[in-house]
N, C-alpha and C positions, 0 to 999 in steps of 0.2 A: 606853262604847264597845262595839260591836258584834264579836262574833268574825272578822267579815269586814274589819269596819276595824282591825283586829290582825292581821290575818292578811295584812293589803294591806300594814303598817306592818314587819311582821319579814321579809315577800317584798323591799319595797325594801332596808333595810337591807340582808339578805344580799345583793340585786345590787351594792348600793353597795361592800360590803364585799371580795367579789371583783372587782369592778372596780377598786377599789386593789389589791387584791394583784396582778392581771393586770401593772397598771401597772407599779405596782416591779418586776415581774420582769422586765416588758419594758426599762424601765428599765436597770436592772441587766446585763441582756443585752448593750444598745450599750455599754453603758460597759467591760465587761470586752471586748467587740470590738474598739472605738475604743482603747484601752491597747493590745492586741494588736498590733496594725494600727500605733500608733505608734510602738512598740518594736521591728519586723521593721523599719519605715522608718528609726531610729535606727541599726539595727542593720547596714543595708544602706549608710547613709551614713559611718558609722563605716569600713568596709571600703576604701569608693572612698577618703576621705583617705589611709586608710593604703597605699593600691596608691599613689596618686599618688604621697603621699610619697618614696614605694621609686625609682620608677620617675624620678622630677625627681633624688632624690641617685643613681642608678644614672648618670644622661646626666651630670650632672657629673664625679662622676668619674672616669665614662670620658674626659670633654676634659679634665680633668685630670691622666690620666695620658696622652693623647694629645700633652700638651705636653712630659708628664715624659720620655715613650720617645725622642721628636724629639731632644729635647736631649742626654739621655745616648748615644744611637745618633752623633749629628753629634761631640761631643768624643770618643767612644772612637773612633771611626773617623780625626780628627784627631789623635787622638793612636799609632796605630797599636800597638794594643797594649802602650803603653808606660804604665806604673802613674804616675799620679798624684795628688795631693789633692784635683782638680778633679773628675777622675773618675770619682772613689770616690764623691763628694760627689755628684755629678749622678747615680750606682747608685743609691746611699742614697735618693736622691727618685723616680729608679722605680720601687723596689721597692716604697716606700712609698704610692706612688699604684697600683701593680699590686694590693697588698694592700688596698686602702682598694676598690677597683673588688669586688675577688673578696669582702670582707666585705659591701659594700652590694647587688651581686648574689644575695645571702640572702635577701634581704626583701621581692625582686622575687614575687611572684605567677606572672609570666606568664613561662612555658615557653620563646614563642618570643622574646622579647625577650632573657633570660639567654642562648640558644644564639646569635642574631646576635651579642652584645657580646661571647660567647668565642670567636667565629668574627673579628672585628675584630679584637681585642686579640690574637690567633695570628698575623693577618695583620700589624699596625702592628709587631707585635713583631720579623720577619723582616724587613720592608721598612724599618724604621729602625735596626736592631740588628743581625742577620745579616749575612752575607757572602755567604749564599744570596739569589738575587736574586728581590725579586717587583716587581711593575710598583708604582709609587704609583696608578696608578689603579688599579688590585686592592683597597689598601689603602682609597683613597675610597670604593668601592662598599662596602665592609662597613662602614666608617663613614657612610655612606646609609643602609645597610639598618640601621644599630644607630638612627638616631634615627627612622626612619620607622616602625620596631617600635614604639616609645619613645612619638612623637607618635603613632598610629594606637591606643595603651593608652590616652594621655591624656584624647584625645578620646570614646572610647567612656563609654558608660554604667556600667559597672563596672569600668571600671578594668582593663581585660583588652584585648588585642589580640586581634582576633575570629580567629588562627591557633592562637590557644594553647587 
């Protein structure tokens, strides 16, 4: 062999040899991106279930204490102040769903959605309970505005009600 046909033989090589390494690295490159890339996406889907989550048990049991206040407000007021086991009994399940509202409102994310449902539950609570008078339609309108928060989170892309 001729030192030019060696010299032509270790010139290829090295291209060859850089040209894999290029490769791997290139390589290498997308794949720690593409992992990146999947894990902010995981990580941003993980989020919305959990808003959603919040926000689906939040509408619950706000109608579910929205059945509880009806009832206890209609017998105490039936009963005109007068103590009974029915009464107590039908407390006991307001408070319980008043409590069950105020603990799953923790979990809510969105700002304006927690303020409408403690803006509602203020109002259902004098319009069913009270002796101070508020209209029922008062009352509707913040139970409007507590699921149109609600559905208007649901619907968005993250999980957030575009106020909050």
């Amino acid at each position: 062999m001729t030192a030019a046909t060696i010299t032509a033989a270790a010139s290829a090589t090295a291209v060859t040899l850089i040209s894999g390494v290029v490769a791997a690295v290139v390589s290498l490159i997308v794949a720690i991106g593409t992992q990146v890339a999947l894990s902010v996406r995981e990580s941003h889907a993980r989020r919305y279930l959990r808003r959603r989550a919040a926000l689906i048990d939040a509408q619950d049991a706000a109608l579910a204490l929205r059945g509880r206040v009806g009832e206890y407000g209609a017998l105490s007021r039936a009963n005109a102040g007068r103590p009974s086991a029915e009464v107590e009994a039908a407390e006991r399940r307001y408070l319980d769903a008043r409590a069950l509202l105020e603990v799953t409102l923790t979990r809510v994310d969105d700002q304006a959605v927690v303020a409408a449902a403690q803006r509602w539950r203020s109002a259902a609570e004098v319009s069913f309970i009270s002796t101070a008078e508020i209209s029922a339609a008062q009352e509707q309108r913040e139970w409007q505005a507590v699921n149109a928060a609600i559905g208007s989170a649901l619907r968005s892309e993250d999980g957030t009600s575009p106020r909050s």
